[in-house]
KOLGUDO-176345 format. One record per residue (C-alpha): residue number from 0; x, y, z. Coordinates in nm, 3 decimals, m for minus. Example, Ala and Ser with C-alpha at 12.3 -4.5 7.8 and 13.67 -1.06 7.14 Angstrom:
(0,(1.230,m0.450,0.780)) (1,(1.367,m0.106,0.714)) 
This chain:
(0,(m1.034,m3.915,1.080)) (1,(m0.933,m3.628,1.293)) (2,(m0.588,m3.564,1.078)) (3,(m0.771,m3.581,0.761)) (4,(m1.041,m3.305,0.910)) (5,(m0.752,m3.080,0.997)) (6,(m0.544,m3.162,0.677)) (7,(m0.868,m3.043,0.489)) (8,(m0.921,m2.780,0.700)) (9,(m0.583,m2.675,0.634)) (10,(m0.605,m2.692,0.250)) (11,(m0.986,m2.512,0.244)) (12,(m0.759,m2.236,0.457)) (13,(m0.464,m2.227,0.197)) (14,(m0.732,m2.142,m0.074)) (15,(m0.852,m1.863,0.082)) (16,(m0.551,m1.713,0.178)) (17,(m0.391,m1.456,m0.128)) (18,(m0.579,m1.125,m0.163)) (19,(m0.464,m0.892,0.147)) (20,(m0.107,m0.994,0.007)) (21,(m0.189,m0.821,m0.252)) (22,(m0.342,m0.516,m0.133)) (23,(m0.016,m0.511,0.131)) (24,(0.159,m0.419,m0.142)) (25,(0.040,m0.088,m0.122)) (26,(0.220,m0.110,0.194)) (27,(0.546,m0.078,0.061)) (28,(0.550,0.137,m0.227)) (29,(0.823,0.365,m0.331)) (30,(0.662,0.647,m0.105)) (31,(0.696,0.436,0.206)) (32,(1.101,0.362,0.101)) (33,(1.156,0.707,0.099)) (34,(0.921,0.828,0.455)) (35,(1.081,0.493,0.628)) (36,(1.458,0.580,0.513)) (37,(1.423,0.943,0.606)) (38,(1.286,0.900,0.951)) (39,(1.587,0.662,1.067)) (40,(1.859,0.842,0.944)) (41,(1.704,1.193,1.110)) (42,(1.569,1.054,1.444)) (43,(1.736,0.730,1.478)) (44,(1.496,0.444,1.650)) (45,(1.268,0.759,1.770)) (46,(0.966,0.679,1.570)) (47,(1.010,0.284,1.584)) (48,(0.665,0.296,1.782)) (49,(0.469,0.505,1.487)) (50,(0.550,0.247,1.234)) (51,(0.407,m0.019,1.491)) (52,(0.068,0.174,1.541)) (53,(0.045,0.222,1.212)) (54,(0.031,m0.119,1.161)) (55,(m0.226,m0.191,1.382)) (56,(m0.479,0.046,1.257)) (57,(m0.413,m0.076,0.900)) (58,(m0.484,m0.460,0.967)) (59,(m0.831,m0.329,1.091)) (60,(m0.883,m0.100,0.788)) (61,(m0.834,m0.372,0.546)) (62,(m1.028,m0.663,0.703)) (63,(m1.321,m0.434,0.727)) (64,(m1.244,m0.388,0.343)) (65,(m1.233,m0.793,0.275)) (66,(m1.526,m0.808,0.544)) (67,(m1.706,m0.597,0.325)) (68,(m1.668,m0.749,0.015)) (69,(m1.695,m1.085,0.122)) (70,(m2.060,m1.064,0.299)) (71,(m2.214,m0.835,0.016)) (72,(m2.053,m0.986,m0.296)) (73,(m1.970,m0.622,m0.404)) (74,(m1.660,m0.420,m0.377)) (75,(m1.714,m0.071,m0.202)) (76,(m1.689,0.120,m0.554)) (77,(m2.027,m0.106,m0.637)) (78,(m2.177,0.011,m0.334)) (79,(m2.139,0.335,m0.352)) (80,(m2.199,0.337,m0.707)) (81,(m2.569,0.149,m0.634)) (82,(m2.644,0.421,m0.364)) (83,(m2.553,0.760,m0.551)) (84,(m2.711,0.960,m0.852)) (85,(m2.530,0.999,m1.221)) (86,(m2.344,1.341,m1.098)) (87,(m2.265,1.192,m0.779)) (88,(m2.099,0.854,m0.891)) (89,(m1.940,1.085,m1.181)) (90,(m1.790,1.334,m0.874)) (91,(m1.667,1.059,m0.696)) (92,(m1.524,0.849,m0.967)) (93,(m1.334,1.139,m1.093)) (94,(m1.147,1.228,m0.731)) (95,(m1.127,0.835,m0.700)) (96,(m0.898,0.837,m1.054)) (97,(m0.675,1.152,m0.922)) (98,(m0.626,0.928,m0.654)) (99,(m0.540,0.644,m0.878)) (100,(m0.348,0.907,m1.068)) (101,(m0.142,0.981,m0.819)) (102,(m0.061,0.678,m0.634)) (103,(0.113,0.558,m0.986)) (104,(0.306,0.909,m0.985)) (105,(0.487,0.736,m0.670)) (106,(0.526,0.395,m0.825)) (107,(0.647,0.486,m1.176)) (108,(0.911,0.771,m0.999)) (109,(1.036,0.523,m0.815)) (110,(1.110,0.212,m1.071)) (111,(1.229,0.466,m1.325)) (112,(1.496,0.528,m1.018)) (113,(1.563,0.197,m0.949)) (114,(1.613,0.144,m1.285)) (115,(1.867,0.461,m1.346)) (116,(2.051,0.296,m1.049)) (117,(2.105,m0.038,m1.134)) (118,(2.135,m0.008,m1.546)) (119,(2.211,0.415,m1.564)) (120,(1.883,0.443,m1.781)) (121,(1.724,0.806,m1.801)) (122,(1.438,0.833,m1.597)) (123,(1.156,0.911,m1.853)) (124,(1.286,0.570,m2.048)) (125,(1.303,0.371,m1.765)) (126,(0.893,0.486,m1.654)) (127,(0.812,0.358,m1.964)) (128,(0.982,0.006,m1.904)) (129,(0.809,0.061,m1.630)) (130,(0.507,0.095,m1.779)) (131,(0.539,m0.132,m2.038)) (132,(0.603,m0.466,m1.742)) (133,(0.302,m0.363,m1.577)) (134,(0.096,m0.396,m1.864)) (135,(0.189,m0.811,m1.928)) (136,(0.176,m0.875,m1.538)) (137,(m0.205,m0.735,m1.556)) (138,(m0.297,m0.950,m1.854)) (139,(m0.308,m1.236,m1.553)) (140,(m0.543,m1.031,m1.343)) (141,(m0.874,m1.174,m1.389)) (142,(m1.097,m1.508,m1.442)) (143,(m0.932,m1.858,m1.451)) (144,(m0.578,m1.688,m1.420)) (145,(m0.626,m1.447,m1.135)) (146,(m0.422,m1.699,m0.922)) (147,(m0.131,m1.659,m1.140)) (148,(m0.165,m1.260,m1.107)) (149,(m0.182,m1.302,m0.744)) (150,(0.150,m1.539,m0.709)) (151,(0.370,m1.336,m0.917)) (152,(0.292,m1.011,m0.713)) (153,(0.368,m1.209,m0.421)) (154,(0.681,m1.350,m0.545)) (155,(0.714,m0.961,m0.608)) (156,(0.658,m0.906,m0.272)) (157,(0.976,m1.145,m0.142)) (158,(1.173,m0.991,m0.331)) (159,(1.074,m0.644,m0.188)) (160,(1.109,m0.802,0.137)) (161,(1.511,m0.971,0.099)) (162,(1.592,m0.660,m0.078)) (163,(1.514,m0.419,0.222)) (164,(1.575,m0.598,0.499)) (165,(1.956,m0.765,0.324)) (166,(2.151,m0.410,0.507)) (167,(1.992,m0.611,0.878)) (168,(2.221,m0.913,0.821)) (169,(2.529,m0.732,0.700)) (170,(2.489,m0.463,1.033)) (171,(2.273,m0.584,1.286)) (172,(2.109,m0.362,1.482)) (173,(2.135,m0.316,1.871)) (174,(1.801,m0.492,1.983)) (175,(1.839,m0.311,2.283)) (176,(1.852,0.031,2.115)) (177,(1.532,m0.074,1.856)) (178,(1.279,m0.182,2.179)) (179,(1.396,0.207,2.335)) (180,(1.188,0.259,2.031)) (181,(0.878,0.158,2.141)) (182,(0.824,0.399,2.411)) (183,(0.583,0.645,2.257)) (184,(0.765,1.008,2.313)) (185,(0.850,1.275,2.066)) (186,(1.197,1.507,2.055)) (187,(1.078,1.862,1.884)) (188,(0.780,1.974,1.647)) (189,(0.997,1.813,1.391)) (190,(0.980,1.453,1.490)) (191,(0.595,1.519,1.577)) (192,(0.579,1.632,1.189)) (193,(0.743,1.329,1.051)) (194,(0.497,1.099,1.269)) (195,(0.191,1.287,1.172)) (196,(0.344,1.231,0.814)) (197,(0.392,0.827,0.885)) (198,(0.045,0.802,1.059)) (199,(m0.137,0.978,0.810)) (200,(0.017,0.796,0.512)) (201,(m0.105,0.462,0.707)) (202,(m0.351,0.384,0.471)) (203,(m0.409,0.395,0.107)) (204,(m0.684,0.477,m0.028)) (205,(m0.648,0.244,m0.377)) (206,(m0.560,m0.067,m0.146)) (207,(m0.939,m0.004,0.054)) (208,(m1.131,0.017,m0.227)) (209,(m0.901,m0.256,m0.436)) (210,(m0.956,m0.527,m0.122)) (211,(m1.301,m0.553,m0.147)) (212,(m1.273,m0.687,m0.483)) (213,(m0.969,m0.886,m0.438)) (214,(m1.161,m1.126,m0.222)) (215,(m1.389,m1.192,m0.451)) (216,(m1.176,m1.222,m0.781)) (217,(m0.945,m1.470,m0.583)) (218,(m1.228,m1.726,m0.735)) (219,(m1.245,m1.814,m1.101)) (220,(m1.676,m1.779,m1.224)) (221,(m1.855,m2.092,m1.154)) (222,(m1.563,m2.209,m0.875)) (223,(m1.661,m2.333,m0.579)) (224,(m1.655,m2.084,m0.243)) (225,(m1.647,m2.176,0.156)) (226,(m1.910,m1.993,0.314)) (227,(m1.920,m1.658,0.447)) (228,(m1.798,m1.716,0.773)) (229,(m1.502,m1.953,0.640)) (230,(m1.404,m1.677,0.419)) (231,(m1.410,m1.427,0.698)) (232,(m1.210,m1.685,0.960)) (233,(m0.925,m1.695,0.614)) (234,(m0.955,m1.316,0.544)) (235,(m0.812,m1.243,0.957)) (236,(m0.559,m1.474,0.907)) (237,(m0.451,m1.324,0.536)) (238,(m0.486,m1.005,0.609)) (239,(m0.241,m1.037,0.976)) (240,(0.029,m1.242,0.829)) (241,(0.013,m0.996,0.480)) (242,(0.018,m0.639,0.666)) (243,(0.255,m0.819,0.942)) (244,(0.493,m0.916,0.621)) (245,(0.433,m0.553,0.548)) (246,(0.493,m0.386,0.813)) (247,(0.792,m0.576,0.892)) (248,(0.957,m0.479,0.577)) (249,(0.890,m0.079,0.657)) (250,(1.015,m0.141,1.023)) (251,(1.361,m0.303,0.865)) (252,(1.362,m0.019,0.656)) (253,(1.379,0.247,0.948)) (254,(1.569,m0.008,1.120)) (255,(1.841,0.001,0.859)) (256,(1.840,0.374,0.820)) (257,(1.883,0.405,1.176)) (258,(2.145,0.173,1.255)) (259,(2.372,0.262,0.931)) (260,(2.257,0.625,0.766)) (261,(2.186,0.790,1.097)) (262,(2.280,1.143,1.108)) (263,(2.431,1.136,0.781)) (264,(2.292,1.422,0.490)) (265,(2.153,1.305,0.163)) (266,(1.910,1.065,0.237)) (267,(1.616,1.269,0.202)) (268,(1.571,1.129,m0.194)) (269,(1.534,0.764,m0.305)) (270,(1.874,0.808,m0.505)) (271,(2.005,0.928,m0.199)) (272,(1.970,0.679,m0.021)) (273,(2.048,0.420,m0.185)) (274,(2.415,0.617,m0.262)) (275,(2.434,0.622,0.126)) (276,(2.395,0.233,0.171)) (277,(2.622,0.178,m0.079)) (278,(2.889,0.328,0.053)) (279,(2.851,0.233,0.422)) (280,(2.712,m0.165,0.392)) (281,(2.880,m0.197,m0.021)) (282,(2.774,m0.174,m0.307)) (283,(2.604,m0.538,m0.318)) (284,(2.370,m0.459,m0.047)) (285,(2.317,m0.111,m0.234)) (286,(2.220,m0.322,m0.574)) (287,(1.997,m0.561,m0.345)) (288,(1.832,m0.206,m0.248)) (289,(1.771,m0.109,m0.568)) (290,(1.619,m0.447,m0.689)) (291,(1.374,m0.449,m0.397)) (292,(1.279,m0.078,m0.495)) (293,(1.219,m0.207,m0.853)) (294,(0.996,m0.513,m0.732)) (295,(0.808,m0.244,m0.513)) (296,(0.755,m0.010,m0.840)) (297,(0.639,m0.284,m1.061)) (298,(0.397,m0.463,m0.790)) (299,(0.245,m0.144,m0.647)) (300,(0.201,0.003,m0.998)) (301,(0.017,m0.333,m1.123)) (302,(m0.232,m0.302,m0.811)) (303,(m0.270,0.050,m0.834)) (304,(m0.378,0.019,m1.185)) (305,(m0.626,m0.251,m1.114)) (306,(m0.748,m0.075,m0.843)) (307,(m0.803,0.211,m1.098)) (308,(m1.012,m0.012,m1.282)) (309,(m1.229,m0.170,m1.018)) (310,(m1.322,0.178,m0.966)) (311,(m1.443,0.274,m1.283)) (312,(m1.621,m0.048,m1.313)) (313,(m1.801,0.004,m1.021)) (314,(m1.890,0.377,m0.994)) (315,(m1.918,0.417,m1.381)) (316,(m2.028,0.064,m1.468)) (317,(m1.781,0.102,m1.779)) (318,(m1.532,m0.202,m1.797)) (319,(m1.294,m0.031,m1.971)) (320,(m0.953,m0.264,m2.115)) (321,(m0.693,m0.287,m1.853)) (322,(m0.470,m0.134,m2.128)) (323,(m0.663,0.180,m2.161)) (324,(m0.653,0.254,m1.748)) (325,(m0.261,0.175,m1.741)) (326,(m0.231,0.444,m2.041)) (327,(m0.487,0.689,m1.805)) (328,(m0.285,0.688,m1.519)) (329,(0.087,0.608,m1.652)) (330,(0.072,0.935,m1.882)) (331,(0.099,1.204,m1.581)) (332,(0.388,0.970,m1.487)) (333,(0.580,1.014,m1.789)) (334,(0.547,1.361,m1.776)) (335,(0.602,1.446,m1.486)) (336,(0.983,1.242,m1.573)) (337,(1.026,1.414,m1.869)) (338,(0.964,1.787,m1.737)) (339,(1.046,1.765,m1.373)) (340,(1.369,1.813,m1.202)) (341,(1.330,1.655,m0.954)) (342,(1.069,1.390,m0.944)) (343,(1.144,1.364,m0.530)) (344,(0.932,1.671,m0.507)) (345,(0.666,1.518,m0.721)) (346,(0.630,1.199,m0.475)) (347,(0.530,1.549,m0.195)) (348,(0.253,1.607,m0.438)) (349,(0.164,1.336,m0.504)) (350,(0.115,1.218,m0.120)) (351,(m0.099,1.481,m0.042)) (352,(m0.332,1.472,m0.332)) (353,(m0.346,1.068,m0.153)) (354,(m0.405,1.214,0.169)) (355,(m0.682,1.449,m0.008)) (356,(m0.852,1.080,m0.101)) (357,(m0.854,0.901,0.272)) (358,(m1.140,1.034,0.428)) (359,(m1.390,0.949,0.068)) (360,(m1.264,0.576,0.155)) (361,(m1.238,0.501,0.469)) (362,(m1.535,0.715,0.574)) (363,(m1.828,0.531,0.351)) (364,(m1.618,0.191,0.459)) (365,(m1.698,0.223,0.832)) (366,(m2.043,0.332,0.774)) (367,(m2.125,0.046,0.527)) (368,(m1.984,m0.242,0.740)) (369,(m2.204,m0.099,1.002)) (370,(m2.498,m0.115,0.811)) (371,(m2.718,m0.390,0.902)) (372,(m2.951,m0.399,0.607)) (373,(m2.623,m0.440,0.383)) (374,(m2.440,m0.702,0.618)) (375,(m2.670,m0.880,0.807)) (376,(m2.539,m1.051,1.107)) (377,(m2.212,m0.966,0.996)) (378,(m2.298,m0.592,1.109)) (379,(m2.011,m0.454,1.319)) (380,(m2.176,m0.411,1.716)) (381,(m2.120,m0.099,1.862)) (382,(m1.814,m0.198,2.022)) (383,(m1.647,m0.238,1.739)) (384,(m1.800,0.043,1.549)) (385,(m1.639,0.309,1.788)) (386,(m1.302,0.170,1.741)) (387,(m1.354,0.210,1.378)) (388,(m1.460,0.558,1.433)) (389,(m1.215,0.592,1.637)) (390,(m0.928,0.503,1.402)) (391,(m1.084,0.625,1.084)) (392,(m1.122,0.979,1.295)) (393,(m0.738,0.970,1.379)) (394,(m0.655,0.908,1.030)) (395,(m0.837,1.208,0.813)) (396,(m0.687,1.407,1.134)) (397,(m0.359,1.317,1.045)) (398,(m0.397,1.338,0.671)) (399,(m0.585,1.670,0.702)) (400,(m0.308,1.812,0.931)) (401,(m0.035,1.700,0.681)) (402,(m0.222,1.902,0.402)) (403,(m0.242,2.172,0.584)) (404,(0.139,2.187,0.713)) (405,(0.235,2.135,0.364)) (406,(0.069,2.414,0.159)) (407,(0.212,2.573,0.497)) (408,(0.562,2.501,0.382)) (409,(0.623,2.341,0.704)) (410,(0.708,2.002,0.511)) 
């Protein structure tokens, strides 16, 4: 009786588990590839301990979005949109789409790459095949067939993983020489701008507002649910091994950087780097490269346009076609690959206008899941409530200062 218990147990926990792998794969966009990359072959296995903090705070940040979502039944777009006037939700739903805007900017830029290296397409044709794959994978996104949606960005997902972390098998790093990592110390303002940049990139604001809805679209209408604190229990245990998956894939990254491109010029663009792993680990590794960055641009691109949805659903209370928000935010994409020279330069822009967004998600998160007319008993205590402060302060810090330094020139 006691193995059946835990076998059911077991199964009622598989069920649950899905939606933070999905929001993780915000984790490893295109943008990340590049910021990863570029910090180990400048500083080596300097910054190892950023990526690991950065971690940390954004397992918290997205179980307080699933928390969220779970106990209220709403996403945070809902909420906010339930608790503001017309001109408000209208203000809010319009920096919201910039946001979604320019999180595809990233995604698009970076398949149309990965697609010029592996086939030689031109950029602006390959954002459109882009464009086009996104499309079908979001036709699985809701009702009976969200499950499918949510296993083929996962398979997605593996394939990001093997394709960034293949370089670690053909050069192993010195484990030694990737723990001297961990030791929390800086070498120049230059180093202490590329961690501010890593920090404050931690979190995304698409994948915060997206999570609270993921949890609840993981069941079908009229399916049964565990109960609240079930789902919670399954959320901590999805959301640790998803962001762990996550983060492990942007460690290898800085890993491989460091142990093979270190010190070496011309790794500062996508292309770049990809020429520079070529030609030290050969050119199979460098095509397994460039298929993981081309899982990464069609996973993140999918999410970030239903994210883009959720949020005019909820703020506007307009469910728009999933077509029409792809076309919305894979248009400045297009152009910005037919008329720019160099789209690298275009991923700067578009992570500060992200870094603009934090502070309008994460801010209304903390407050909401310490609300205790909106969560009940679920309320975070006061303990838990600083830390949340605590880290949501450190992040708008970060993202602030890396707005600043960049209209500065200093990135």
């Amino acid at each position: 009786m006691e193995g059946m218990g835990k076998e059911r147990h077991g199964h009622a926990l598989a069920g649950i588990l899905g939606p933070a792998f999905v929001a993780a794969v915000a984790y490893v966009d295109p943008g990340n590839v590049a910021a990863n990359i570029t910090s180990g072959a400048r500083y080596g296995y300097l910054l190892v301990w950023v990526l690991v903090i950065a971690n940390c705070m954004s397992v918290l940040i997205q179980y307080q979005s699933a928390k969220l979502g779970i106990v209220t039944g709403k996403s945070l777009p809902e909420i906010l949109g339930e608790r503001m006037g017309d001109g408000g939700r209208f203000m809010f739903f319009m920096q919201a789409e910039v946001i979604a805007i320019a999180t595809d900017l990233a995604e698009v830029i970076g398949g149309a790459i990965a697609l010029n290296l592996l086939f030689g397409l031109p950029l602006f044709l390959g954002g459109c095949i882009i464009g086009v794959v996104s499309t079908i994978l979001l036709i699985f996104q809701k009702g009976a067939t969200h499950r499918i949606f949510e296993k083929l960005i996962i398979a997605l997902l593996l394939v990001i993983t093997f394709g960034f972390i293949a370089g670690l098998f053909m050069a192993p790093p010195d484990p030694r020489a990737v723990a001297s990592g961990l030791i929390p110390r800086f070498k120049g303002s230059a180093t202490v701008l590329m961690a501010t940049s890593m920090l404050g990139a931690t979190v995304m604001p698409h994948a915060i507002y997206l999570h609270s809805t993921l949890v609840n679209d993981h069941y079908a209408p009229g399916q049964h649910k565990p109960t609240v604190r079930q789902l919670l229990h399954g959320s901590k245990i999805d959301v640790f091994w998803a962001l762990l998956l996550a983060g492990s894939v942007n460690l290898s990254l800085l890993i491989l950087a460091a142990n093979s491109l270190y010190g070496m010029t011309g790794t500062d663009t996508i292309e770049g780097a990809q020429h520079a792993i070529a030609s030290v680990l050969g050119p199979v590794v460098g095509t397994i490269f460039s298929v993981g960055l081309l899982a990464s641009s069609l996973s993140s691109t999918s999410v970030g346009t239903y994210a883009g949805s959720e949020i005019m659903h909820g703020l506007l209370r307009i469910k728009a076609p999933m077509w029409a928000c792809r076309i919305v935010t894979l248009v400045p994409a297009l152009i910005v690959l037919w008329f720019a020279g160099n789209p690298t330069e275009a991923l700067i822009v578009g992570q500060v206008v992200l870094s603009i967004g934090i502070p309008f998600a994460i801010i209304p998160l903390m407050r909401y899941t310490h609300d205790r007319d909106l969560m009940g008993e679920y309320a975070d205590g006061p303990f838990k409530h600083a830390l949340n402060i605590a880290v949501a302060a450190l992040i708008v810090a970060l993202n602030v200062l890396l707005i600043i330094l960049t209209f500065l020139g200093k990135v």
